[in-house]
ZAMARGU-4260 file (C-alpha; in steps of 0.2 Angstrom, whole numbers, plus 5000, padded with zeros to 4 digits):
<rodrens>
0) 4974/5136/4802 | 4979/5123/4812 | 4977/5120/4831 | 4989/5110/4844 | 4980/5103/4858
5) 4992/5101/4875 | 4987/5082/4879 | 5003/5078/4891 | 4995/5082/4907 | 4997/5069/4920
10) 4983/5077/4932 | 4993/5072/4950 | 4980/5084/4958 | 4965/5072/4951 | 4971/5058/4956
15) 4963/5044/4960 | 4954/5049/4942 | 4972/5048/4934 | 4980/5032/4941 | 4977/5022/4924
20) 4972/5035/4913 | 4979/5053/4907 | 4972/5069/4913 | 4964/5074/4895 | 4955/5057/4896
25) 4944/5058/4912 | 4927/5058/4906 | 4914/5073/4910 | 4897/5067/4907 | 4905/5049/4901
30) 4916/5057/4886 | 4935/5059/4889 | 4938/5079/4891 | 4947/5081/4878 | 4934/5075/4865
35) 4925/5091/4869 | 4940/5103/4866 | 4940/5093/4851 | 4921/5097/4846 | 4925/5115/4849
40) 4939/5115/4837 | 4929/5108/4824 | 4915/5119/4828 | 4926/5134/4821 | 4931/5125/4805
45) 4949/5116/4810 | 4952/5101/4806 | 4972/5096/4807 | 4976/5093/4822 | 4992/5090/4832
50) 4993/5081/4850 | 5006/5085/4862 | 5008/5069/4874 | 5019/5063/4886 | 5009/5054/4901
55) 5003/5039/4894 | 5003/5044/4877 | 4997/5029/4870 | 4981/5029/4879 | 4977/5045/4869
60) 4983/5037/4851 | 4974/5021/4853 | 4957/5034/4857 | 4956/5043/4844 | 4970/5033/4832
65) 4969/5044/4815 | 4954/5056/4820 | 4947/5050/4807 | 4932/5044/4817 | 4930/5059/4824
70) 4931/5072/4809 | 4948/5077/4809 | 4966/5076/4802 | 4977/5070/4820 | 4995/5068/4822
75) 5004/5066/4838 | 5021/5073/4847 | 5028/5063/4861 | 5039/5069/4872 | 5050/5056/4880
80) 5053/5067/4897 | 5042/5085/4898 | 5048/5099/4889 | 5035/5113/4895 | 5021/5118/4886
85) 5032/5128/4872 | 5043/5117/4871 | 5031/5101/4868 | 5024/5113/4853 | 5042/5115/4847
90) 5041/5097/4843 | 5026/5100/4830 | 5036/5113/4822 | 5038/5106/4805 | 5017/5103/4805
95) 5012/5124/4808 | 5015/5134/4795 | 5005/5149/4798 | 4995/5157/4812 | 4990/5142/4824
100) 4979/5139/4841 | 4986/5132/4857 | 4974/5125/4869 | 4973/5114/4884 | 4965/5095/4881
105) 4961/5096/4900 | 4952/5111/4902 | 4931/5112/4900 | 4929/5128/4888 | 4917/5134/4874
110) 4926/5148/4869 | 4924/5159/4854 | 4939/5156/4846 | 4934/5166/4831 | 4933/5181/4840
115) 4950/5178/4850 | 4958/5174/4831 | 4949/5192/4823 | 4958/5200/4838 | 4975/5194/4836
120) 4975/5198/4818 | 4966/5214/4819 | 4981/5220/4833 | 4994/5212/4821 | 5001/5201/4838
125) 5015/5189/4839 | 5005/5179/4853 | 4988/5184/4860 | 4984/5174/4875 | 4965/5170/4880
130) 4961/5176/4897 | 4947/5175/4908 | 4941/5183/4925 | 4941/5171/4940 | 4938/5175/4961
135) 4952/5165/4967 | 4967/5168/4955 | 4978/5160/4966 | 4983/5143/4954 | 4983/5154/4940
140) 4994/5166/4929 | 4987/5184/4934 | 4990/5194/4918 | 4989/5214/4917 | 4984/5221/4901
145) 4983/5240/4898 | 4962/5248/4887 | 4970/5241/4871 | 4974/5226/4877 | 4991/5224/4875
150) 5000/5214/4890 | 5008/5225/4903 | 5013/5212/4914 | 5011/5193/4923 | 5013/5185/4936
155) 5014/5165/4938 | 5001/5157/4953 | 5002/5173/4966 | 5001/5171/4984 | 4986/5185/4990
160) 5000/5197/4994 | 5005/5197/4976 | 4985/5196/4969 | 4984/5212/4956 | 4972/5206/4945
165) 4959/5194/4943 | 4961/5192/4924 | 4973/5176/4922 | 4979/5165/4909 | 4967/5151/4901
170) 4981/5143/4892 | 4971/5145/4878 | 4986/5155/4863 | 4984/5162/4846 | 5002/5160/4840
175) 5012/5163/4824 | 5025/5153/4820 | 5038/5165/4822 | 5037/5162/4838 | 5046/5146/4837
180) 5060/5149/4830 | 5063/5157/4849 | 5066/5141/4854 | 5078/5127/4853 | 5072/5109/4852
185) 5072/5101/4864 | 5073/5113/4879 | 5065/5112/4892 | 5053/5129/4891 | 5035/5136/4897
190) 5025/5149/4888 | 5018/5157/4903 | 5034/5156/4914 | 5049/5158/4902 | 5042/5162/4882
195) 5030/5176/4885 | 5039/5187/4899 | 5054/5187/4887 | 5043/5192/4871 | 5034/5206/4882
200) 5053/5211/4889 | 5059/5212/4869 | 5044/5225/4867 | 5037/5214/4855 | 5017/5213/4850
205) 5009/5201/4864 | 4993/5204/4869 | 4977/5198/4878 | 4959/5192/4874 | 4948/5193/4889
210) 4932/5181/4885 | 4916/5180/4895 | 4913/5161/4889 | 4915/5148/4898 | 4929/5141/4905
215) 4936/5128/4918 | 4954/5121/4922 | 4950/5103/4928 | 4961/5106/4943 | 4956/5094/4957
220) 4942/5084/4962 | 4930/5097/4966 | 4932/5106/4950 | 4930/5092/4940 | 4913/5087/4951
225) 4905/5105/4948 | 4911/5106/4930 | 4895/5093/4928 | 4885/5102/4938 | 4889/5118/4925
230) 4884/5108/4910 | 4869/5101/4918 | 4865/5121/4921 | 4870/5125/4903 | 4884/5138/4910
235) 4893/5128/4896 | 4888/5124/4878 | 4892/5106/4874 | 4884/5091/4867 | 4877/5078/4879
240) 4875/5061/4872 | 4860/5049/4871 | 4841/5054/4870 | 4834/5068/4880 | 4814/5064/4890
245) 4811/5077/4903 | 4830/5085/4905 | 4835/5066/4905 | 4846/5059/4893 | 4847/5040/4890
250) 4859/5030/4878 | 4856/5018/4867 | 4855/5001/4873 | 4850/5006/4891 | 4836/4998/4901
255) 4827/5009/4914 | 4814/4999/4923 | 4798/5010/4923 | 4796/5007/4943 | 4813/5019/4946
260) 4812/5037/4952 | 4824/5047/4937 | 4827/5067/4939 | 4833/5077/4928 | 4844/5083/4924
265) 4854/5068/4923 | 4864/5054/4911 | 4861/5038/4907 | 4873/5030/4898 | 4873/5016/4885
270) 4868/4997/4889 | 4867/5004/4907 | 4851/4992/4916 | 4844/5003/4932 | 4832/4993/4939
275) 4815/4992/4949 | 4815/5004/4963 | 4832/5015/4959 | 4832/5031/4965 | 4843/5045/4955
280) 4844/5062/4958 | 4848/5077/4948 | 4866/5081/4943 | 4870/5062/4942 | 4878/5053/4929
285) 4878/5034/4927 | 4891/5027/4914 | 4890/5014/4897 | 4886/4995/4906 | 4881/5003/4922
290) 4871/4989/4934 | 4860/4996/4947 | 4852/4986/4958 | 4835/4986/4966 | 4833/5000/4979
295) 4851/5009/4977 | 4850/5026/4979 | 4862/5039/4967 | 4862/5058/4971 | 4872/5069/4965
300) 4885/5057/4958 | 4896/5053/4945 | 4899/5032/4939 | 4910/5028/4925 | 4909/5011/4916
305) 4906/4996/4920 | 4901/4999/4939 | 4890/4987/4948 | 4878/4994/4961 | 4870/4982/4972
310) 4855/4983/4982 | 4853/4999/4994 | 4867/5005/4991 | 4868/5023/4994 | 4879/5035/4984
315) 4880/5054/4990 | 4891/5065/4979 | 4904/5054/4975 | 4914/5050/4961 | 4914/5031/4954
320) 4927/5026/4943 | 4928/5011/4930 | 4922/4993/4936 | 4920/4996/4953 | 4908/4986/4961
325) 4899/4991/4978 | 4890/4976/4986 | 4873/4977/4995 | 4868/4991/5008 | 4885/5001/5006
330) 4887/5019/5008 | 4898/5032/4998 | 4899/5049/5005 | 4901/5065/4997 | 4916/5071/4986
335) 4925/5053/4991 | 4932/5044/4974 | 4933/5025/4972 | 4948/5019/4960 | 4948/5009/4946
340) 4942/4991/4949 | 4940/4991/4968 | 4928/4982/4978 | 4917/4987/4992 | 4911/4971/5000
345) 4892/4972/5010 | 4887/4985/5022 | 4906/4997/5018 | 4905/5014/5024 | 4918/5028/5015
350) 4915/5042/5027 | 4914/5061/5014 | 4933/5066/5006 | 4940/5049/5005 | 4952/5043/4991
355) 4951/5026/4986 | 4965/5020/4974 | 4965/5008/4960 | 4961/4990/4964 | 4957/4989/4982
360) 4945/4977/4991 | 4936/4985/5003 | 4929/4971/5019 | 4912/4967/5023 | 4908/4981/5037
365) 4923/4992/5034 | 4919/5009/5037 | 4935/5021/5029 | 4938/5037/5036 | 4958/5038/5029
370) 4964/5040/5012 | 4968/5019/5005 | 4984/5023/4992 | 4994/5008/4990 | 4992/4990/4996
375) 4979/4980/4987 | 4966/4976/4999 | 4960/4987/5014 | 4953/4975/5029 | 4946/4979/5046
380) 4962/4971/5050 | 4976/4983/5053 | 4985/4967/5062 | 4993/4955/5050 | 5000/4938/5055
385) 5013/4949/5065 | 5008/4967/5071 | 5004/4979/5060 | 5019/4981/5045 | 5019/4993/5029
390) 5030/5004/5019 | 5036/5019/5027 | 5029/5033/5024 | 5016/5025/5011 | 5006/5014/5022
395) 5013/5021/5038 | 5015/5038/5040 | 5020/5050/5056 | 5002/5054/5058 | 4996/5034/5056
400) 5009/5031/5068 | 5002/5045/5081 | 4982/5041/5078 | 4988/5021/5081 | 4998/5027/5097
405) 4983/5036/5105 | 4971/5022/5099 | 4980/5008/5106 | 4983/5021/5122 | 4964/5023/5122
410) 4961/5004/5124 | 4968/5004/5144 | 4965/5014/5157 | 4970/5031/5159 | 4987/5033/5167
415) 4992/5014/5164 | 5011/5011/5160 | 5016/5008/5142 | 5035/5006/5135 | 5042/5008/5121
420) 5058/5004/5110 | 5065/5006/5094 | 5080/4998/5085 | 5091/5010/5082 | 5086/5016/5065
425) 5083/5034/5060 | 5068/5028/5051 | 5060/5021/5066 | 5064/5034/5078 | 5055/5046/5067
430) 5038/5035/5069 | 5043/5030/5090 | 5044/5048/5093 | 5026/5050/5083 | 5016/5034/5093
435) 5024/5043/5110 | 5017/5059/5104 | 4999/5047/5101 | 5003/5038/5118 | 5003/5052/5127
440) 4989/5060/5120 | 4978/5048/5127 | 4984/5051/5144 | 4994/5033/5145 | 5011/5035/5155
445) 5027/5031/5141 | 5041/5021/5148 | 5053/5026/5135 | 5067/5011/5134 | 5077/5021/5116
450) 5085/5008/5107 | 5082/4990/5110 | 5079/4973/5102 | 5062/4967/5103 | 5066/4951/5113
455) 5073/4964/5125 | 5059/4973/5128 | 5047/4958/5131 | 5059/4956/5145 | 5059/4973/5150
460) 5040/4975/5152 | 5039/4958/5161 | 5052/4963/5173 | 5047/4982/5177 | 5027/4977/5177
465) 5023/4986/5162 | 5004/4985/5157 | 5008/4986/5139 | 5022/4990/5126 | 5026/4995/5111
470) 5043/4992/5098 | 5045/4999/5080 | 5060/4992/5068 | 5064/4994/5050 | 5071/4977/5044
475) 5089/4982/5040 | 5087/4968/5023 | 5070/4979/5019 | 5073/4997/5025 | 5058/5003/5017
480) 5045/4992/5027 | 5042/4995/5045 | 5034/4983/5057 | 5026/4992/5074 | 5024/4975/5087
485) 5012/4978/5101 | 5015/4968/5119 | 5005/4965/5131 | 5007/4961/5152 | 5018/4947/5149
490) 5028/4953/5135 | 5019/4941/5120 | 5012/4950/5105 | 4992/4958/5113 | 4978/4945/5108
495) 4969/4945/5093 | 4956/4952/5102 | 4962/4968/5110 | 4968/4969/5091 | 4951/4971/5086
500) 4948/4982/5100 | 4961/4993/5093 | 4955/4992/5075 | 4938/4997/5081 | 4944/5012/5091
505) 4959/5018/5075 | 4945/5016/5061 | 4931/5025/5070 | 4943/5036/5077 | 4934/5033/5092
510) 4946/5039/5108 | 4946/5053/5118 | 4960/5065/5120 | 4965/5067/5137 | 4963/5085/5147
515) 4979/5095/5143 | 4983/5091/5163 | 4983/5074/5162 | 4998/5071/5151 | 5010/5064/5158
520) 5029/5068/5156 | 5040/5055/5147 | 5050/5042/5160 | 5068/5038/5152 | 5075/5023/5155
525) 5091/5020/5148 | 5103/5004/5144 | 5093/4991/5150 | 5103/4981/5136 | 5115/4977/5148
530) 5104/4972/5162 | 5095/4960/5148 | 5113/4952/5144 | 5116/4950/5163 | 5099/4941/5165
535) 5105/4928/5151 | 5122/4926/5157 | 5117/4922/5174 | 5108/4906/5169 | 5123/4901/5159
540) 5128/4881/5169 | 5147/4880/5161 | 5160/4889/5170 | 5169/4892/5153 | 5163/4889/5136
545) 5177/4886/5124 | 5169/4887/5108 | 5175/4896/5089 | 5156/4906/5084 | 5154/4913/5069
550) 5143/4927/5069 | 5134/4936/5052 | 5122/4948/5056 | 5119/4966/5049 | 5113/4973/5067
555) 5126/4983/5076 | 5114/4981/5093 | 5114/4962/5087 | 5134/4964/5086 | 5136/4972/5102
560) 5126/4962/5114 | 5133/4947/5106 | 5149/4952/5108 | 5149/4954/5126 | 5141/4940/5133
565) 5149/4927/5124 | 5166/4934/5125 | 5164/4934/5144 | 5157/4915/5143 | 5176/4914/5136
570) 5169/4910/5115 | 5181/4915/5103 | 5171/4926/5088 | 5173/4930/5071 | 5162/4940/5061
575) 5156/4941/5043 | 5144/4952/5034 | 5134/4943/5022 | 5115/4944/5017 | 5112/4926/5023
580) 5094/4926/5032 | 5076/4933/5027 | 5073/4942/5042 | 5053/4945/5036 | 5052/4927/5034
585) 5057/4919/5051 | 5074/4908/5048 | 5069/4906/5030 | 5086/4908/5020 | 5090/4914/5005
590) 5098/4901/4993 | 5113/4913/4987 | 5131/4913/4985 | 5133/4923/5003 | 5124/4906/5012
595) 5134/4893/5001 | 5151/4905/5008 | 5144/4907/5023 | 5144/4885/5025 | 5160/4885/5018
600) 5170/4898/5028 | 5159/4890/5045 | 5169/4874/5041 | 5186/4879/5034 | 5190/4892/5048
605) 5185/4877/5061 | 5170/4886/5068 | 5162/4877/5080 | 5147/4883/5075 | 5140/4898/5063
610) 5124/4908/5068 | 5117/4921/5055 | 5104/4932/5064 | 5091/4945/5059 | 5092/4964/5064
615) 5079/4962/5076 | 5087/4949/5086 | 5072/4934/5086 | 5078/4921/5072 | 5092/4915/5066
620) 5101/4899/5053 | 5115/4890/5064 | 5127/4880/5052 | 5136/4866/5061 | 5156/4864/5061
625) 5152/4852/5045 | 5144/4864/5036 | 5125/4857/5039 | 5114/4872/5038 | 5100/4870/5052
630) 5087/4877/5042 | 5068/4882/5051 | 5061/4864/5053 | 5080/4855/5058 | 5081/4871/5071
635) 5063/4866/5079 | 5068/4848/5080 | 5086/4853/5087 | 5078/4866/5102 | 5066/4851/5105
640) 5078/4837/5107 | 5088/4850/5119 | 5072/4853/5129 | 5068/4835/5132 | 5086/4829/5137
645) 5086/4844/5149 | 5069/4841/5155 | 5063/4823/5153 | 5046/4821/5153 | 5040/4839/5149
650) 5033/4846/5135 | 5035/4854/5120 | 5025/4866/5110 | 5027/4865/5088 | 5016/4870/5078
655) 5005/4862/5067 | 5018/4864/5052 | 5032/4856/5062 | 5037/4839/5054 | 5034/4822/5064
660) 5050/4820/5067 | 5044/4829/5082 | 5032/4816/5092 | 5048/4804/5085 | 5058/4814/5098
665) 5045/4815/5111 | 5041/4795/5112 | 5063/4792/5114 | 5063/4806/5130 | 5044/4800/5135
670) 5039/4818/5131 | 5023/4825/5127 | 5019/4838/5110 | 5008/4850/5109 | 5001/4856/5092
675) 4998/4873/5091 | 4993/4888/5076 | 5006/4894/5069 | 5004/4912/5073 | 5015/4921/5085
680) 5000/4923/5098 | 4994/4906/5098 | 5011/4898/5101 | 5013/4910/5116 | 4995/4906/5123
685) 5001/4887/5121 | 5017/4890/5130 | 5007/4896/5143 | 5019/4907/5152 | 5014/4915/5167
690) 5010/4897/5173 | 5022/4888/5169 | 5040/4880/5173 | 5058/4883/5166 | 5055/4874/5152
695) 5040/4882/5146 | 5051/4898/5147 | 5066/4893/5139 | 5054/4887/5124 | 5049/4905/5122
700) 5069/4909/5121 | 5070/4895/5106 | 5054/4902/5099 | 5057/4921/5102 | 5074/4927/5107
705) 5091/4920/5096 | 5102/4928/5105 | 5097/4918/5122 | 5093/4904/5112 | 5111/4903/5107
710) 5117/4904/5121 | 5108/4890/5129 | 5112/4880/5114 | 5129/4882/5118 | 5129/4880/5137
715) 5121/4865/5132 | 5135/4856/5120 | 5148/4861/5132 | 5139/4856/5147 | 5137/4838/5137
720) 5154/4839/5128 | 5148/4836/5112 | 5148/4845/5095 | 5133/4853/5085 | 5134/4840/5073
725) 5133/4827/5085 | 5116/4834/5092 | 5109/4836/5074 | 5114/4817/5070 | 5102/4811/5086
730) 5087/4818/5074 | 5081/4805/5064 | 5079/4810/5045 | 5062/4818/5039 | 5058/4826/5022
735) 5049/4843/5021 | 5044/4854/5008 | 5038/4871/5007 | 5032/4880/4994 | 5019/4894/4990
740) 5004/4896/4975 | 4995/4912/4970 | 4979/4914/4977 | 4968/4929/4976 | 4957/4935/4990
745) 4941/4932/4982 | 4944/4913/4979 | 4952/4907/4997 | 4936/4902/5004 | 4934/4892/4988
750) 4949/4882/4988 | 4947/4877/5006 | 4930/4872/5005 | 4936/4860/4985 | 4949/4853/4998
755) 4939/4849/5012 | 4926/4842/4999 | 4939/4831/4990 | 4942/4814/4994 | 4959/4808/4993
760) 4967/4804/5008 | 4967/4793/5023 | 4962/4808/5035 | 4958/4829/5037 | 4962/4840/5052
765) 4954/4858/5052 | 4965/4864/5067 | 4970/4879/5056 | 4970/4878/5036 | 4967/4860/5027
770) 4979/4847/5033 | 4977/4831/5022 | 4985/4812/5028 | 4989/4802/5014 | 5001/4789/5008
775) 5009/4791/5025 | 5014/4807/5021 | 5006/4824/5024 | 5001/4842/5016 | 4995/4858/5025
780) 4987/4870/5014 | 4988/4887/5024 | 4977/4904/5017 | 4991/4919/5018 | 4982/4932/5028
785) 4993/4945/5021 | 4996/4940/5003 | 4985/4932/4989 | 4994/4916/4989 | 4991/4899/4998
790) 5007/4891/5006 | 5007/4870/5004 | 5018/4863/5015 | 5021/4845/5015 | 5032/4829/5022
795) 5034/4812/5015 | 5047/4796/5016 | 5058/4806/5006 | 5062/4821/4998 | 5055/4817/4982
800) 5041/4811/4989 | 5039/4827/4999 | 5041/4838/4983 | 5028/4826/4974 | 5013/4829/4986
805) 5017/4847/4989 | 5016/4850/4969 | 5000/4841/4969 | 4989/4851/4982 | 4999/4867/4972
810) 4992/4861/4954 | 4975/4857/4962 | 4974/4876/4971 | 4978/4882/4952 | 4965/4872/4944
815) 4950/4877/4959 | 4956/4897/4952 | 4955/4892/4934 | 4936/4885/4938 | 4928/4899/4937
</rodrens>
């Protein structure tokens, strides 16, 4: 006889455990699951074997390759989409040619199978199906058999309603192979949902073995945790590996210090080092290469290979995947998993039932309380360089969305007055109605402003005395990211500090719900849009602005208010539709055919000028009636020339990335510059605001707002009579390149320090990265603190000379990585 073992399961219910691997090879007790189905079947004398695969079928081949190290005769069927369980056996036809066995490569079982084969033969059946009695039949097929045992009826995964038996299907089959020749290659058919009711409808021989042995489907996470504690009890006979000492068993290779407290029952396995003053409870299993360090603590827990286990670490019931490693004084609570090759830095804390996915870095301190799926690092940080972003309904959710609303809520006093917009997008409306819902909750009072640009709304929440605010957008370029921007007072993004404030409360979940009574109602306040455009067009100077603007921009808000404050300055608009700016990267553009149009058409249709804006109405590229693009560091150098001819004297905030050409500018107009980070809050807190003059505020506009940027820009060519090109040829040349260098995490605070330690140059500022001075040039090395990459930015005499000291400090960032 010959036996097909079902290997194509894919195990979504286990995962993290099934990220990188099949669900047949999880490992119980540090062997893959389906090596022991395997034993069993040799156990009972078969030794041809076909494989059934699908889901990452050739993690399976490469495993067990021939069988010949294992004892058997293998061959493999892959489908190349699922067929069902019959009709992946259909595929291994042409290899069964008498009575065969079907059974599961994900299931924990050491059935009797020649008892179940001496039963079908002796009842001459077309199919007899192992079956089992379980308490909960509720995942299962419930099968009815009459005293002879001869299948009355079945019933696939009942609700409790439709519960009727508590015998149901093991997926374990004794089959002839007549029974094939039901099917049509190919098809897409189940035993238990399609084959068998038709076979017991024809009135043909089918019937069921009930079995008292043991078996367990490998549903879900906590199946698969108290299958090891069945072995351990000997509710199921297998074969543990390594060398049994007092209910222990220990691999070869392993080094147990004789200063550890080990009880049994538990596995070591091989090469694994436990060292002087390691604790290890009963039920635990520590896998092949294991390190744990002096003082760690295991009860109860289940390590796979390669795991590193620092000092006093604590492990309670959990589940380790391979090559984790879990610094110094960390804690893992029970029936949490940790993916493949994550990290938990010193001092973690994942609170019991949490998920950790593949490859996650896990900061010093952090304590988890959330499933991590995707993203490759999890931080205290929530904030990145610019609120908090993600992709929708992956990193944010409705309910992440809610939990931020209340915690943000919880950080001011109850009944303060926080607004909130959207831009219009059904995507973000779904999450603003959520961190309303979260808002509320915590007792604030929500200002609801509907549909707005963000620049709008910093307006809004300055003008009605808001104590906070909150505005969601999709980019309409990325409709699958969402960025949520918190505001404070003034309108500027919140401080990093009330950021960790918030972090600290969303983590710990620590906030108090307010009393059913104290939630407020929602306050509606509706088209402030128009009162925003009304505000810009009342500090417009020119009595008429006759100028040709041409406007791309995929924003039908953008569009709109646009549209109706420079028609009424008396512009004459065109409109294009063309993917011209990045609006998650500031005015960086896209080099593309739609820009080089874009330049073209600006110049042949005798524009006066061509703005490309981003959805969210903050940034924009201007092209000039020549076609110049005015790209991000031409832009800063334009909006300052304009301030200082408007305002002799004052000053001008940049940051530190900004090219010289700027202090150039400032010594012409006896100005003065001011360097600042180049996050959003720090050149807020530079600009200085609420204390401040007109200049300081129309810097936020060039910094902040495009839409009264452009406007002011315009104001100001006609006010002077002079054309866009003209101002941009009053800016001496300068020479800038930009360019970024992979960089991962765990090697940053390397390849700052081999910077700051290497000598070349004339000089080093540490205002915020490494900025190096040599050969009259410059280069900034800035750490991403979203991405593992390092962006070098860098001016010289001349382009080439620019491009030449950017690719050095890129060359030596790879070679301080390749230092290892």
């Amino acid at each position: 006889m010959k036996v097909v073992i079902m290997a194509g399961g894919e195990g979504t219910r286990l995962r993290p455990l099934t990220c990188n691997i099949p669900k047949p090879m999880v490992p119980i007790a540090n062997k893959p699951i389906i090596e022991y189905t395997l034993e069993l079947v040799k156990n009972f004398g078969f030794y041809d074997i076909a494989v059934t695969l699908q889901y990452m079928p050739e993690i399976i081949k490469e495993h067990f390759g021939s069988g010949r190290d294992f004892g058997v005769n293998m061959r493999y069927f892959t489908e190349d989409s699922p067929l069902g369980t019959a009709g992946s056996v259909k595929n291994a036809e042409d290899f069964l040619n008498d009575t065969f066995v079907v059974i599961s490569g994900d299931a924990l079982t050491d059935v009797d199978l020649g008892n179940a084969i001496d039963f079908h033969k002796r009842n001459k059946a077309l199919a007899t199906l192992v079956l089992t009695k379980v308490n909960v039949p509720l995942e299962y097929g419930v099968v009815v058999t009459d005293n002879n045992g001869r299948i009355t009826r079945f019933l696939e995964k009942p609700s409790w309603g439709e519960v009727f038996s508590d015998t149901v299907n093991t997926g374990i089959y004794i089959l002839e192979p007549e029974i094939l020749k039901m099917l049509n290659k190919g098809e897409t058919v189940d035993f238990s949902k399609d084959l068998f009711p038709y076979i017991l409808k024809s009135g043909l021989p089918i019937y069921g073995y009930t079995t008292k042995s043991y078996w367990c489907d490998i549903g879900d996470l906590k199946a698969y945790y108290h299958a090891h504690i069945d072995m351990f009890e000997g509710k199921v006979k297998v074969n543990l590996e390594g060398s049994r000492h007092n209910n222990i068993w220990i691999g070869e290779g392993s080094e147990v210090d004789p200063a550890c407290n080990i009880k049994g029952p538990a596995i070591i396995g091989k090469k694994a080092k436990i060292k002087k003053g390691v604790t290890i409870e009963p039920f635990s299993v520590i896998g092949d290469n294991c390190i744990l360090e002096e003082g760690s603590s295991v009860k109860r827990s289940i390590l796979w290979k390669n795991c590193y286990i620092g000092r006093k670490v604590e492990l309670r019931g959990a589940v380790v995947c391979n090559k984790v490693q879990i610094m110094e004084g960390s804690s893992v609570f029970e029936y949490s998993v940790i993916g493949n090759n994550s990290v938990l830095k010193e001092n973690s804390v994942v609170k019991p039932n949490i998920k950790i996915w593949p490859n996650k870095t896990i900061d010093t301190g952090t304590e988890i309380n959330t499933n991590l799926v995707w993203g490759s690092r999890y931080t205290k940080s929530l904030f990145g360089s610019r609120g908090i972003s993600g992709e929708i309904n992956i990193d944010i959710t409705p309910e992440f969305s809610s939990k931020l609303g209340a915690a943000f809520g919880a950080t001011y006093k109850k009944g303060s007055k926080i607004c909130i917009s959207y831009d219009g997008l059904s995507t973000s409306n779904m999450f603003h109605s959520s961190m309303i819902a979260g808002l509320l909750s915590s007792g604030a009072k929500v200002y609801n402003f509907g549909r707005l640009l963000l620049p709008m709304l910093r307006t809004a929440v300055k003008f009605y005395g808001m104590d906070g605010g909150v505005h969601i957008s999709s980019l309409l370029d990325n409709s699958r990211t969402l960025t949520i921007d918190f505001l404070n007072s003034n309108g500027f993004n919140i401080s990093r500090d009330l950021e960790r404030k918030i972090e600290n409360v969303f983590t710990r979940e620590d906030f108090a719900r307010c009393d059913a009574n104290d939630i407020n109602k929602i306050s509606t306040i509706s088209d402030y849009s128009s009162f925003y455009a009304r505000t810009i067009l009342n500090k417009v100077k020119s009595s008429n602005i006759n100028l040709k603007v041409l406007i791309n921009t995929d924003s039908e808000l953008v569009q709109t208010t646009l549209n109706g404050i420079l028609r009424e300055l008396g512009c004459k608009l065109e409109y294009v539709d063309l993917k011209v700016v990045n609006s998650k990267n500031r005015q960086k553009m896209k080099t593309s055919n739609e820009l080089i149009y874009f330049t073209n058409y600006v110049r042949l249709s005798n524009a006066d000028i061509g703005v490309s804006m981003n959805s969210n109405g903050e940034k924009m590229i201007l092209v000039d009636e020549t076609g110049r693009v005015i790209n991000e560091d031409l832009y800063l150098a334009l909006v300052t020339l304009i301030l200082f001819k408007k305002y002799r004297g004052s000053t001008a905030v940049v940051p530190i990335s900004a090219s010289n050409v700027i202090e150039n500018l400032a010594q012409l107009y006896n100005g003065r510059i001011v360097r600042s980070k180049t996050t959003i809050q720090d050149i807020m807190s530079s600009l200085n605001l609420p204390n401040s003059g007109e200049d300081s505020k129309e810097q936020f506009a060039f910094h902040f707002d495009a839409i009264e940027s452009l406007v002011k820009i315009i104001d100001f060519m006609e006010e002077n009579r002079l054309k866009l090109s003209q101002l941009l040829d009053m800016i001496p040349d300068f020479h800038v390149s930009k360019k970024e260098v992979a960089c991962p995490w765990e090697i940053k605070g390397k390849v700052m320090r081999s910077l700051i330690e290497d000598k070349e140059g004339d000089k080093i500022e540490l205002f915020e990265g490494v900025k190096v001075y040599r050969d009259g040039g410059w280069v900034l090395v800035l750490p991403d603190a979203e991405q593992p990459i390092c962006r070098v930015i860098g001016e010289g005499a001349s382009e080439e000379f620019a491009n030449e000291l950017t690719d050095i400090y890129v060359n030596k960032i790879k070679e301080i990585g390749n230092d290892k």
